[in-house]
C-alpha positions in Angstrom: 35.0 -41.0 -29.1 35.0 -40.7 -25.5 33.6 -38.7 -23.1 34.7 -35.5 -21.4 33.5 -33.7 -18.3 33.0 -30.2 -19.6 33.2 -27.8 -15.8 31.3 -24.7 -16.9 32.6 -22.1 -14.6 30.6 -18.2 -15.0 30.3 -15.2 -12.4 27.4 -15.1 -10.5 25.5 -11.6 -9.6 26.1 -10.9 -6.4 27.3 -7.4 -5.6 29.7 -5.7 -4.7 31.7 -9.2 -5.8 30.7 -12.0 -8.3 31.1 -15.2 -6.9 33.0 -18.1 -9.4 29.6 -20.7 -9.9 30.7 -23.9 -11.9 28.5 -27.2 -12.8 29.8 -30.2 -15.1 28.0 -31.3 -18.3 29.6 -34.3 -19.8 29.6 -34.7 -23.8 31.6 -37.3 -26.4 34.4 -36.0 -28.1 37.2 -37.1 -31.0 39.7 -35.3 -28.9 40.1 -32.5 -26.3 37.2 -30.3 -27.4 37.8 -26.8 -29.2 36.2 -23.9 -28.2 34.1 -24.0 -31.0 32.8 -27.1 -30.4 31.2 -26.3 -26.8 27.9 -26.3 -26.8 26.0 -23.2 -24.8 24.7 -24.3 -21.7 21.7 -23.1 -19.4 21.5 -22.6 -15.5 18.3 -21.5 -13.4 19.4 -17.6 -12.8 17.0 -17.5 -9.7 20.0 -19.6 -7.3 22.7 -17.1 -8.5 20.8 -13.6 -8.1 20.9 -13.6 -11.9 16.9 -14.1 -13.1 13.6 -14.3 -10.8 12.4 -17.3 -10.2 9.5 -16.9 -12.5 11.5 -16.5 -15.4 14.6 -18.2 -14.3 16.7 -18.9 -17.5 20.5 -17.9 -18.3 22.9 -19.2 -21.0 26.7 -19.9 -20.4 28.5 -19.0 -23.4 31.6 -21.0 -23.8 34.6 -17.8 -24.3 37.7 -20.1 -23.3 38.7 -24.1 -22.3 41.7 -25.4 -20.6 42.4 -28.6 -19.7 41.6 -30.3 -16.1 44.6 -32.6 -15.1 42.2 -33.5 -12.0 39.4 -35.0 -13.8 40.2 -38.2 -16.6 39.3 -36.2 -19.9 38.0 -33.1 -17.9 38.3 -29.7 -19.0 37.6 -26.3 -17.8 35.1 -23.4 -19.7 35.0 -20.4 -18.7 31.7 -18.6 -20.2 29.8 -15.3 -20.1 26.3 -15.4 -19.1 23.7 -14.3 -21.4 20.2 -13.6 -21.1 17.8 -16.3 -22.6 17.8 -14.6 -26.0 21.7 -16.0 -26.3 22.3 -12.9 -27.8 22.0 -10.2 -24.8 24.8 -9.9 -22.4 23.5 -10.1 -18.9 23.1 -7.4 -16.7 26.2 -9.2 -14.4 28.9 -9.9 -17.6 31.6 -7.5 -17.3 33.7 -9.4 -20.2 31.9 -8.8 -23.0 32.0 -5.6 -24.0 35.1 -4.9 -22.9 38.2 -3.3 -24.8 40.3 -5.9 -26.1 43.5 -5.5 -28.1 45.8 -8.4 -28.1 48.5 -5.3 -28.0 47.8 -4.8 -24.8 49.7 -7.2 -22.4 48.2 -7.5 -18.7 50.3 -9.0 -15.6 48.0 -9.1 -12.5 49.8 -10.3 -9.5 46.9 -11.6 -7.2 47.8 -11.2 -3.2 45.2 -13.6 -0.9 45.1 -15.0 2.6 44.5 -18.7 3.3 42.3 -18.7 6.1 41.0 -21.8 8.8 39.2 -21.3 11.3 38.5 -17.9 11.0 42.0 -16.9 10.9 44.9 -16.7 8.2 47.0 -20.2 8.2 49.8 -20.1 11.1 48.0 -17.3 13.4 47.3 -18.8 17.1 43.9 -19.3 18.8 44.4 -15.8 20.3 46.0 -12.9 19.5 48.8 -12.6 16.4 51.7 -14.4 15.2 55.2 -11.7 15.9 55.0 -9.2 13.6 56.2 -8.5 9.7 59.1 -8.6 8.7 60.3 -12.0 7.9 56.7 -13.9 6.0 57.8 -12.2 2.8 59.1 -14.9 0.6 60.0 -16.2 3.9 61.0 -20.1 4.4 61.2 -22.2 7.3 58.0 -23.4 9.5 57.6 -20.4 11.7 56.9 -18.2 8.7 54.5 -20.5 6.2 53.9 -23.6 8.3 53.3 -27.0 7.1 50.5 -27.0 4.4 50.1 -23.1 2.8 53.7 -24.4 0.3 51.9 -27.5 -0.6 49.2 -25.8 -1.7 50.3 -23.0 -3.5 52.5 -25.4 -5.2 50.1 -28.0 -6.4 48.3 -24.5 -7.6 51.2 -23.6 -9.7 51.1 -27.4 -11.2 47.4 -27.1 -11.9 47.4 -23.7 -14.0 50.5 -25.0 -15.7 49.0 -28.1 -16.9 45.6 -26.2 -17.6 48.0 -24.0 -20.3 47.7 -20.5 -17.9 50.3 -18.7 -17.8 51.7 -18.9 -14.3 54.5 -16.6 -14.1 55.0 -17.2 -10.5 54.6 -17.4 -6.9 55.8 -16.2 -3.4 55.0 -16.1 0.5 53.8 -12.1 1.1 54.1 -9.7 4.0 51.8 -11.0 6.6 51.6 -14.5 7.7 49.2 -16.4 5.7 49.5 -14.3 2.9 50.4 -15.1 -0.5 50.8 -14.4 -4.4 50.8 -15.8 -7.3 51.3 -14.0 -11.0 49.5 -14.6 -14.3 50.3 -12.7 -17.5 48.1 -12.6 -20.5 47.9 -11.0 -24.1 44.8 -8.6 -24.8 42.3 -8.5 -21.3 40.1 -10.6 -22.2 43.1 -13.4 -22.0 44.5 -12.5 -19.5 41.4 -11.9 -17.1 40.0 -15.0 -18.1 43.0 -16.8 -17.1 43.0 -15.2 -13.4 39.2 -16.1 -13.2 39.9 -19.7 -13.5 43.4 -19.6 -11.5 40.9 -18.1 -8.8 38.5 -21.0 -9.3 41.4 -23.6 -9.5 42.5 -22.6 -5.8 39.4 -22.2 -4.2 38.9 -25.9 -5.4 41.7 -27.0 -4.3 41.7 -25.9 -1.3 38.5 -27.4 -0.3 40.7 -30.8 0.4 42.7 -29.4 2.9 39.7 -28.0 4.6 40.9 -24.2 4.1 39.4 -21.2 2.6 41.0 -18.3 0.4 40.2 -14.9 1.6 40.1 -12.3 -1.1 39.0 -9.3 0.8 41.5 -6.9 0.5 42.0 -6.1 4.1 40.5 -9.2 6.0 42.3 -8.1 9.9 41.1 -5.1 9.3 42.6 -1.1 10.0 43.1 -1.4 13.8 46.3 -3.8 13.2 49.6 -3.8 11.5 49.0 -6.1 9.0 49.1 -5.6 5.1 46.3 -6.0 2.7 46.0 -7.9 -0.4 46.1 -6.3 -3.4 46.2 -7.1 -7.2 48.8 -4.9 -8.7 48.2 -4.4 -12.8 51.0 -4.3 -14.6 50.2 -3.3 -18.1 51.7 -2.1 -21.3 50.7 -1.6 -25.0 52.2 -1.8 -28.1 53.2 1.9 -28.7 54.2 1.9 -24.9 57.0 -1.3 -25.6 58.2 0.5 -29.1 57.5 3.9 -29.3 57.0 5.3 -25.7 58.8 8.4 -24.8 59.1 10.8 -21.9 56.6 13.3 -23.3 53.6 10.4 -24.1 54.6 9.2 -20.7 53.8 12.3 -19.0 50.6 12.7 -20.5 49.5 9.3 -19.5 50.4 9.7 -15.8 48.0 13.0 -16.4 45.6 11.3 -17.9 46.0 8.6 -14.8 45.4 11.1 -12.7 42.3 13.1 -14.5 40.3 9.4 -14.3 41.5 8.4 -10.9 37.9 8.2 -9.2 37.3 6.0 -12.4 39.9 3.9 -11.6 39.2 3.3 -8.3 35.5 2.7 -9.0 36.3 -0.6 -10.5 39.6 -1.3 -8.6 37.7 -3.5 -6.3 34.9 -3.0 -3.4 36.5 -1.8 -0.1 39.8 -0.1 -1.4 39.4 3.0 1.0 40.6 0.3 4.1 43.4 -0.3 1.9 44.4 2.5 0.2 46.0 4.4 3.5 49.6 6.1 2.6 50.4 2.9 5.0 51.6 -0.7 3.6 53.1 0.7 0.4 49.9 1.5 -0.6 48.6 5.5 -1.8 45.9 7.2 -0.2 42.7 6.5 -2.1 42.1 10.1 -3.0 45.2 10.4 -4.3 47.2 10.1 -7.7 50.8 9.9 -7.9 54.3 8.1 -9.8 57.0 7.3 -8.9 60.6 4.7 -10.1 60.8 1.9 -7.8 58.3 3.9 -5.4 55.6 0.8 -3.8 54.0 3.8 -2.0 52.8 5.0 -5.3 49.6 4.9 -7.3 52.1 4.0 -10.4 55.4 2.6 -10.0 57.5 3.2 -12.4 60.6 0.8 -13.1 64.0 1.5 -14.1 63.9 -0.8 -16.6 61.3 1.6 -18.5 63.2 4.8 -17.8 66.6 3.4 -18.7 64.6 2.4 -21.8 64.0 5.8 -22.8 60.6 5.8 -21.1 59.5 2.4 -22.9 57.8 -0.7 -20.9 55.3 -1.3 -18.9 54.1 -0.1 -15.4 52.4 -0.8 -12.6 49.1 0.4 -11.2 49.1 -0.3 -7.7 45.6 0.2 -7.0 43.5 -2.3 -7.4 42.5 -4.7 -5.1 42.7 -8.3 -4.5 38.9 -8.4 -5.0 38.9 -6.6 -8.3 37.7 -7.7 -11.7 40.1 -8.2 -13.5 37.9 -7.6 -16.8 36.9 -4.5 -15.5 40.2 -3.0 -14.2 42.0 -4.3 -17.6 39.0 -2.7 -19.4 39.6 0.5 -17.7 43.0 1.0 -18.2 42.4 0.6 -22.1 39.8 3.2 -21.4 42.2 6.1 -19.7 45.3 5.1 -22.7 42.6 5.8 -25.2 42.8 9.1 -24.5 45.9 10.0 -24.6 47.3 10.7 -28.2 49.7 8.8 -29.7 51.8 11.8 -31.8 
């Protein structure tokens, strides 16, 4: 037996977005523990606008572990909150009653600034850096500077020895931006894998003194600088078999029917994002297009060549989105779409 340190990690209820909480319980084990051997855990709701104070109680259900290369014998949970009943979801778990359909394949590529001192990483005391151009997947000191790779790449080591799947990181448009891509089977998966690649950097980073921004336009409309998004790409099991130009079509329409549903969820703050501008559509907008990053839906050639068979990518949501709730919505809109 020996004993492991257990970090509980949930979503707070702050509004319009959940902040990652985490505590450590430590408990003796045979080996790396299974989820089914996690014991739920309680937390005082009243510190994390969950509960009042007079009646303060919330349960952390254990929903998936990973293991923590940082700790000796550590390991990560990710857990739903429930109310005191441990049967109730709480009013702030947007996991578990979600669609789920291990069918369903999710790749969310998350976009985020690294920010010190108020600023993104490698902008001066005053004013901006030159301008766009050459940060994408840029190399060289001027364009990332001297700690933003050694960060993102002791990131890519941590989710890869946690078991997420990492599919992959880059430099993005604007300086101090940057991406990294996590793919996952049903969205339950793969959400709660970005949840806890979220929590992993944010931890991380707290050695090097930094912060990670996640608002999806943190400089703001006045500038020419991009915002961070989290572009969905998704697919389901008739859409990588059976697909087709004419179910195709109806999806885009049913796409576009739901699109204020879409962007409801898509993360708080979209409309300073969503401009035309920065391969981005307008907001109130829906349209499709192959290899078209202006588009609410871009389509790639792979899934045309394919006789319209694939996945695609919603470009919408927002670097601040739930991922539970963005994967649960796109479920929602394919659901009504017929399949003959």
């Amino acid at each position: 037996m020996a004993k492991y340190k257990l970090e509980y990690i949930w979503l707070d209820g702050y509004e319009p977005v959940p902040n990652l909480r985490s505590k450590t319980l430590v408990k003796e084990f045979g080996g790396f523990p299974k989820l089914g051997e996690l014991p739920i855990w309680g937390f005082d709701g009243s510190s994390t606008r969950q509960a009042e104070g007079k009646s303060s109680d919330c349960k952390l259900h254990p929903v998936a572990v990973f293991p923590d290369t940082t700790r000796k014998n550590g390991a990560l949970v990710m857990c739903e909150v429930y109310m005191p009943d441990d049967k109730t979801p709480h009013p702030s778990n947007s996991r578990a009653n979600i669609p789920d359909d291990p069918g369903a394949w999710f790749g969310f590529e998350q976009e985020y600034f690294l920010y010190k001192d108020g600023k993104p990483l490698g902008f001066p005391e005053h004013g901006f850096p030159y301008p766009q151009g050459e940060y994408y997947t840029g190399v060289g000191f001027k364009n990332v500077g001297d700690i933003a790779r050694q960060i993102v790449e002791e990131h890519l080591d941590l989710c890869l020895d946690a078991g997420i799947n990492h599919e992959g990181i880059n430099a993005e448009v604007a300086k101090g931006q940057w991406e990294f891509q996590i793919f996952g089977k049903g969205s339950k998966n793969a959400a709660d894998q970005v949840w806890v690649a979220r929590y992993l950097l944010m931890r991380l980073c707290e050695k090097y003194q930094v912060d990670v921004n996640w608002h999806c336009k943190p400089l703001g409309t006045e500038v020419d600088w991009n915002g961070s998004g989290m572009h969905t790409n998704f697919s389901t099991t008739h859409m990588r078999e059976v697909g087709g130009k004419a179910y195709f079509e109806a999806l885009m329409a049913a796409f576009d029917k739901y699109k204020n549903e879409h962007i409801a969820v898509y993360g708080p703050d979209n409309h300073l994002r969503l401009t035309g501008l920065h391969e981005t559509q307008s907001i109130d907008k829906f349209n499709y297009g192959v290899a078209n990053r202006g588009a609410s839906i871009r389509v790639p050639h792979s899934f045309v060549n394919n006789g319209y068979k694939g996945y695609l990518e919603d470009r919408r949501p927002n670097s601040q989105g739930d991922p539970y709730k963005i994967a649960a919505r796109i479920l929602q809109t394919i659901a009504t779409v017929p399949l003959k």
